[in-house]
C-alpha positions, 0 to 999 in steps of 0.5 A, a space after each residue: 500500500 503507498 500512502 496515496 494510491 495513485 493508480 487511475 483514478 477509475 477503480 481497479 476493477 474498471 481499468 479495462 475498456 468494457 465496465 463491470 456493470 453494477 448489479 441493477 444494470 445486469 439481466 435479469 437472466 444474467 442475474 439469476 444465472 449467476 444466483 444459481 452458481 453461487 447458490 452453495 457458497 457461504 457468503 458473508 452477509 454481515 447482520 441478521 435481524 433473525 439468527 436461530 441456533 441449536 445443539 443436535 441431540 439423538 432422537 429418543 422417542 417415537 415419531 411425531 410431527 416433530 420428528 422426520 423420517 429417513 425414508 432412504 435410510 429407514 431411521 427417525 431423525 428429529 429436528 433440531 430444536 431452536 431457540 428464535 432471537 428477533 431484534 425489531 428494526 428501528 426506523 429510520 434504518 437502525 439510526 437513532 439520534 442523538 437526543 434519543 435512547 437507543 432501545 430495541 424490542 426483542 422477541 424470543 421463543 423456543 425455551 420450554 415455559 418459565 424464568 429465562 434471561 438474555 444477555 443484551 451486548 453492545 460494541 463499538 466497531 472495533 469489538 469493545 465492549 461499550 455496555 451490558 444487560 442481563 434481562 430477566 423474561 417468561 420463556 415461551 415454546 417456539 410454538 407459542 402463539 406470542 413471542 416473549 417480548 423484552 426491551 433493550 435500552 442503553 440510554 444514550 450512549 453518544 455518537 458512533 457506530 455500534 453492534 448489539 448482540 442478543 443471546 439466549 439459552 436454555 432447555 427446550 421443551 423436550 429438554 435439549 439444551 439450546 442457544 439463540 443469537 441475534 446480531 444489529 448494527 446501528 448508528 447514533 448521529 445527531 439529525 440534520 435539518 436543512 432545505 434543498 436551498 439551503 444545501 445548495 445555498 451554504 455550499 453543502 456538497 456532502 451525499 451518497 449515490 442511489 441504489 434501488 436495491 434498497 427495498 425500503 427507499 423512502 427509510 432509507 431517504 429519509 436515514 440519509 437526508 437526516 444525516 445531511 447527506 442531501 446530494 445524490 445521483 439519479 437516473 433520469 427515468 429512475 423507477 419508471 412511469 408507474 412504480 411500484 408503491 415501495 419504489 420511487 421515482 426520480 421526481 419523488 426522490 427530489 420533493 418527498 425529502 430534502 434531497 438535491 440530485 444530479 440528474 444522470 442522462 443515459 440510455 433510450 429506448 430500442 426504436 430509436 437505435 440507428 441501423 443506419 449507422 451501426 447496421 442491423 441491430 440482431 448483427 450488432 448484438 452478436 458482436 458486442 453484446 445483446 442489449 449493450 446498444 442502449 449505452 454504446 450507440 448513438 440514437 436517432 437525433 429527432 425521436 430521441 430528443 423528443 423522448 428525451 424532452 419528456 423525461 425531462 419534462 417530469 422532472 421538479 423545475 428546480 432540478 439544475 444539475 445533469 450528468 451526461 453518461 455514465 463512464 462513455 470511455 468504457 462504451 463509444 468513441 469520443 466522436 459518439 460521445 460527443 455527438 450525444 453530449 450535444 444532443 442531450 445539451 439541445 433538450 436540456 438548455 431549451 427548457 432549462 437555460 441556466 441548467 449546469 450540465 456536464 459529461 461524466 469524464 476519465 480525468 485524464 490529461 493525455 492528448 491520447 486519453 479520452 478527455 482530450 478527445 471528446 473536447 476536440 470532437 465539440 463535447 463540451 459545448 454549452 457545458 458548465 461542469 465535469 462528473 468524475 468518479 476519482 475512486 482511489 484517485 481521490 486523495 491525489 489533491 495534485 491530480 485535481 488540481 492539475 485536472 483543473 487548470 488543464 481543463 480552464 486551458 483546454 475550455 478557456 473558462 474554470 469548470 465546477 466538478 462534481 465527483 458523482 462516484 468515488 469511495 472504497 468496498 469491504 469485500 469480505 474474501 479473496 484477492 481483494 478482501 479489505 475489512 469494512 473499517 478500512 472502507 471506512 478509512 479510504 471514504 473519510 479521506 477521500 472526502 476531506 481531500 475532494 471537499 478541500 479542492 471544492 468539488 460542488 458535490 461528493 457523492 460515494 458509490 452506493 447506498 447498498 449492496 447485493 453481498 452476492 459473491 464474497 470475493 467480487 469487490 463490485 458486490 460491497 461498496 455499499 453504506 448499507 448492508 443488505 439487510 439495510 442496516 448501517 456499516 461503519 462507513 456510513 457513520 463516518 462519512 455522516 460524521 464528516 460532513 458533520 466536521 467539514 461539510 458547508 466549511 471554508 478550507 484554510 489550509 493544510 499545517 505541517 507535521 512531517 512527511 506521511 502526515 495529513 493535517 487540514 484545517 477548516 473553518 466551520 461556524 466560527 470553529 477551527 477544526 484540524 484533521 490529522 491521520 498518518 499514511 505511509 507506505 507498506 507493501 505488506 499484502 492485505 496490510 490495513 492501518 499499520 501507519 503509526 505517529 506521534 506528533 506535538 500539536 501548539 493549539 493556542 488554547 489551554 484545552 480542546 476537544 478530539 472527535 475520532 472517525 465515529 463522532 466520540 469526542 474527548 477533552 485534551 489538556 494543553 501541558 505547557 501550551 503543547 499536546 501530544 497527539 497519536 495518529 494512525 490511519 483513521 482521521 481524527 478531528 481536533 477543535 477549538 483551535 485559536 486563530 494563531 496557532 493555525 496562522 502557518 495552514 497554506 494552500 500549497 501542497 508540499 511534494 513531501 508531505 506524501 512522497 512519491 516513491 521512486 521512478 520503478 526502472 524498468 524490468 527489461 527482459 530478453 527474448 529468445 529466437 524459436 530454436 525450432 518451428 512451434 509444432 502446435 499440438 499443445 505440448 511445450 517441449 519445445 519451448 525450453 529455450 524461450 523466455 519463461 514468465 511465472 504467473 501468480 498472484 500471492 492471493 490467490 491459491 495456486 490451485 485455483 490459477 498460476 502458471 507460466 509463459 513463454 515468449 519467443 520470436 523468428 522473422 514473421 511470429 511472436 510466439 506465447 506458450 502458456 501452460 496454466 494450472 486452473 481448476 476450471 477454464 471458463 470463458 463464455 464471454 462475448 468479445 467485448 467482455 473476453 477480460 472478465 474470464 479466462 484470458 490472458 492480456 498481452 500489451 505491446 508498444 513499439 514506442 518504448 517510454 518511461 511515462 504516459 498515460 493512454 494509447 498512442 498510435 504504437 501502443 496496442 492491446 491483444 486478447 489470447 482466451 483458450 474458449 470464448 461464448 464463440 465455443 472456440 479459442 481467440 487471438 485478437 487485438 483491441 481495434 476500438 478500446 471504447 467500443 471494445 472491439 475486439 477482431 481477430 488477429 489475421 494470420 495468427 495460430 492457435 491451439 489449446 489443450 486441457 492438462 491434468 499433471 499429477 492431479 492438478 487440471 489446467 489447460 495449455 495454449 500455443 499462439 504466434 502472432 504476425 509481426 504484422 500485427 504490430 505495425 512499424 516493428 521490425 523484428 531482429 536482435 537487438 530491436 525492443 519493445 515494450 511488453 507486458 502480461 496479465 492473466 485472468 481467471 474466473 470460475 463459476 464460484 468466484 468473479 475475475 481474479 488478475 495474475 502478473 508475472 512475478 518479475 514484472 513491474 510493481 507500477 504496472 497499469 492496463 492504461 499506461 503504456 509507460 509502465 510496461 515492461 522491456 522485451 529486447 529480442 535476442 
């Protein structure tokens, strides 16, 4: 970990140039598909309301309609008996003011009737014990008709995030000894109350994106607007013409609470995809995906404006703010998006002059990069602002402010930015496994450095989750668990914006490199934030930064608020405290004037180092001793180049491997012999990455920097199968549009293995030089040269493997910083 992950700014999982669609963009018979795969795994869901438990114990009476009988095995087997522990939902979504008690009702049944107790405990995030109660109750049978009811309440126990445990045991009525436990997560925050207007009005910029797989919306609105959160991004059609009752649509989501959104402008409806342009709408799908037009195609211009205008129409007239597209880099062409972009600015501007409307853009500079290419092609006209979704960008101020000017440079005018994703996950298993007090880390940050630069509205990537598969981090960026219950994100977040949200920015103070120390001005109050982040390359390492620092607040005593809100008194000892920081902000307040007189604007290249220029891995490439055979068996490819295949968190069981690169005059040749447990790829060629496949990423314009591909920097997909039923050597002809077309005169086979038990597959390839224009192969000549393995089963989503000798700096979009290939 580097103490700013100064990756894209997209997140990892979007690197590529086809998007991982969210949950609510997938088919429904995508959808259910993959439930039915994932249907036998344990996935980890977080808290239940509900949880039951028992011991099992032998059947020692006859059968009864307690009792189940064996019919295969002849033998009476009694079910297992349980004691039901249900903690009743507090509304809105577990969240409790601050004012208010914290107090559940709990319904218990399945004890044999008579005297019981439950044990009620309550946890702060990290696993302390904040309080206890033992509570006496009249036990009732699990078939009783009315559960036992008890009332849990800790008082007022301050603001944070916190965990309540039930437990309960005791001797069924057959007299089997049982246990029943039930787990809730809850929020204690102070309740907000401010208009739209006034959000817009005192520069209140802090929200959380909509997610419709929340099923109680209106609850979990109104949870969200109470703890000032008051932005969002909405579809512009969201919910449809007629909801549901417990649906909303996107001008209910605007008037029933106080809630400013930026409209998001996408998608339309299949008569108006234009065959004209783009063909026969059956031939298109075959290609690119079925469906996929609705985002990746221009519509006809008079059919959809009018449509567009109605949509529109519906929307409350204060509604201002639009968003064109969600991440068109991963979707069309500059030229096509640009086309939309006007289309969208005509409609919108008739009705709405002073709307603010802007594309949603990569943030990226290059004149290679998409950005670049949408403003020479006459995207931005009419437009007053950008959307970005900076995710691991977010906390690289330097990248915004740079993004900025270069913008004001491009335009000739200064832009608003509205950051309508970013944020973090708390994927639960696998390679990406990262806790939810971590999440909770990278999203504070995130805000405090985006809210510092000005953006107008921040707004995290998304209210809930779908918790499908434990290991795919695009299934757990949630605030909201799903069961609808807060995780420690939302809490912190909350707790933010009740810092900084609607505060001046003055300045960041110096403490040292590795150390963040912002200061804001907030009704009258100085407020310092400080954390500690430094780098440490340990594997799935989490808050391991550590400091101490002297801090001279010019007053005898202040007050420290930590990530959750609890607040508590510090003494000045000779004008100076001694303050421990770790990864987590904290905020100190009450600061004088004077003592914050040093805070600049200026952001210092030493507070976060950058680590050093990684020099490129240069390796060598063997001539082919004697022609590739192409009947699966790499013998003769001893004398090639060989590139191991790993990723240190994935089992070498599931995927590892190694490669093999070599040339003569017309081919460069791949050889890969993979130990997989499962190949798979059914993909369409839009979406080969997202299975097994291996990436291959060649330049013939060798650089140490660069983001984004030039005319010499070229991208091949090699897959073992396909949705085509049939191995594919291609090469990436359009990377927004995810054209992916057969390489011509390329070879191929792929063979399945089973070496000493352990399945994989192997694959010989030769790639024409031609392939690679302005190369010309011979010893001595160098390109740039690069590998990444994908692999997926039915059990888990993408998993990347590299070679181990390669770069640490690699990135998909940033041809600099791939490796040297010097043929031999």
């Amino acid at each position: 970990m580097q103490a700013i992950d100064r990756s894209h700014p997209i997140r990892s999982t979007q690197h590529h140039f086809i998007p991982m669609l969210p949950i609510h963009k997938i088919r429904r018979s995508t959808l259910l598909r993959r439930i039915s795969l994932l249907a036998g795994m344990a996935v980890a869901t977080g808290f239940d309301m509900t949880l039951a438990s028992a011991q099992d114990k032998k059947p020692s009476q006859p059968a009864s309609a307690d009792v189940q009988v064996n019919k295969e095995a002849g033998k009476e087997v009694k079910k297992k008996e349980t004691v039901h522990v249900t903690i009743k939902r507090h509304i809105p979504c577990n969240l409790f003011n601050t004012t208010e008690p914290v107090r559940f009702d709990v319904a218990l049944r399945g004890l044999a009737p008579g005297a019981a107790t439950a044990e009620a405990v309550l946890l702060d995030e990290s696993g302390r014990e904040v309080a206890r109660q033992t509570i006496p109750y009249q036990a009732v049978a699990a078939k009783a008709p009315d559960a036992a009811v008890v009332t849990v309440d800790f008082g007022k126990p301050g603001r944070g995030y916190y965990e309540l445990v039930i437990k309960t045991a005791g001797k069924s009525p057959s007299g089997e000894t049982v246990e029943g436990t039930a787990k809730a997560s809850l929020g204690v925050m102070e309740f907000v109350s401010r208009t739209k207007a006034q959000v817009r009005e005192g520069n209140y910029a802090f929200g959380l994106k909509w997610w419709s797989g929340i099923k109680n919306l209106r609850e979990m609105e109104d949870c969200i607007t109470k703890l000032g959160l008051q932005w969002t991004r909405i579809a512009q059609a969201e919910g449809g013409k007629n909801p549901a009752p417990d649906r909303m649509t996107s001008a209910q989501i605007l008037t029933e609470f106080p809630m400013n959104g930026v409209i998001k402008v996408e998608r339309f409806p299949k008569e108006m995809y234009d065959e004209a342009r783009y063909g026969p709408l059956a031939e298109w799908e075959a290609k690119y995906g079925k469906g996929a037009w609705v985002l990746k195609t221009v519509p006809k211009k008079d059919l959809y404006q009018t449509w567009l205008r109605d949509q529109i129409a519906a929307l409350p007239p204060e509604q201002q703010v639009f968003e064109i597209w969600n991440e068109p880099w991963d979707k069309m062409s500059p030229q096509d998006f640009a086309t939309i972009c006007g289309y969208v600015t005509e409609v919108i501007l008739k009705d709405r002059p002073n709307a603010i409307i802007g594309p949603n853009l990569y943030g990226n500079t290059s004149p290679y990069e998409y950005d670049a290419r949408v403003i020479e092609a006459g995207g931005m006209k009419g437009m007053k602002m950008v959307a970005l979704h900076p995710y691991a960008g977010s906390e690289d101020r330097a990248w915004y402010r740079d993004y900025c000017a270069w913008l004001k440079q491009k335009l000739g005018r200064d832009m608003e930015i509205y950051i309508t994703e970013y944020g973090s996950h708390s994927t639960p298993e696998g390679p990406a496994k990262r806790s939810e007090m971590e999440q909770s880390r990278r999203v504070v940050r995130q805000s405090l450095a985006l809210y510092a630069e000005g953006a107008k509205a921040l707004i995290p990537h998304w209210a809930g989750q779908s918790e499908q598969n434990p290991t795919y981090l695009e299934d757990w960026f949630g605030f909201f668990r799903k069961n609808e219950q807060p995780k420690p994100v939302l809490i912190a977040h909350a707790n933010c914006a009740r810092m900084v949200d609607g505060a001046r920015y003055v300045g960041d103070l110096w403490y040292g490199p590795g150390i963040g120390a912002m200061v804001f001005e907030k009704n009258g109050s100085n407020v310092l934030v400080l954390w500690t982040l430094k780098p440490d390359d340990t594997p799935g390492a989490e808050n391991t930064s550590r400091a101490e620092i002297t801090v001279e607040p010019g007053v005898p005593e202040l007050t420290q608020v930590d990530i959750m809100g609890r607040e508590k008194k510090l003494v000045a000892e000779g004008g100076k405290v001694r303050i421990a920081l770790d990864e987590s902000p904290i905020y100190l307040t009450g600061l004088s004037t004077s003592s914050i007189a040093s805070a600049t604007k200026d952001l210092r290249p030493d507070r976060w180092p950058k680590p050093e220029k990684v020099a490129r891995v240069v390796r060598k490439c063997s001539r082919m001793a004697t022609p590739a055979t192409f009947d699966g068996n790499l013998d003769e490819w001893k004398g090639a180049t060989m590139l191991g295949l790993l990723n240190p968190k994935v089992n070498g069981a599931d995927c590892s491997g190694n490669g093999y690169l070599a040339w003569d005059n017309d081919n460069l040749y791949i050889g890969l012999d993979i130990r997989d447990n499962e190949m798979l790829n059914k993909q369409s060629r839009a979406k080969l990455y997202r299975q097994d496949s291996l990436e291959l990423f060649v330049s013939t314009e060798p650089r140490d920097s660069g983001r984004g591909y030039g005319p010499h920097d070229h991208q091949f997909f090699i897959t073992p199968t396909s949705g085509e039923d049939k191995p594919i050597v291609g090469k990436v002809t359009d990377r927004e549009a995810g054209t992916v077309e057969d390489v011509q005169g390329a070879k191929v086979i792929t063979t399945l293995t089973n070496k000493a038990g352990d399945r994989g597959w192997a694959m010989e390839v030769a790639i024409p030089w031609t392939a690679i224009p302005g190369f010309k192969p011979a010893p001595g000549a160098t390109l740039s040269l690069d590998l990444l393995l994908n692999d997926a089963d039915t059990s888990h989503e993408r998993f990347k493997l590299r070679p181990v000798d390669g770069n640490t700096d690699f990135s998909v979009i940033e041809p600099g910083s791939w490796s040297r290939l010097t043929l031999e």
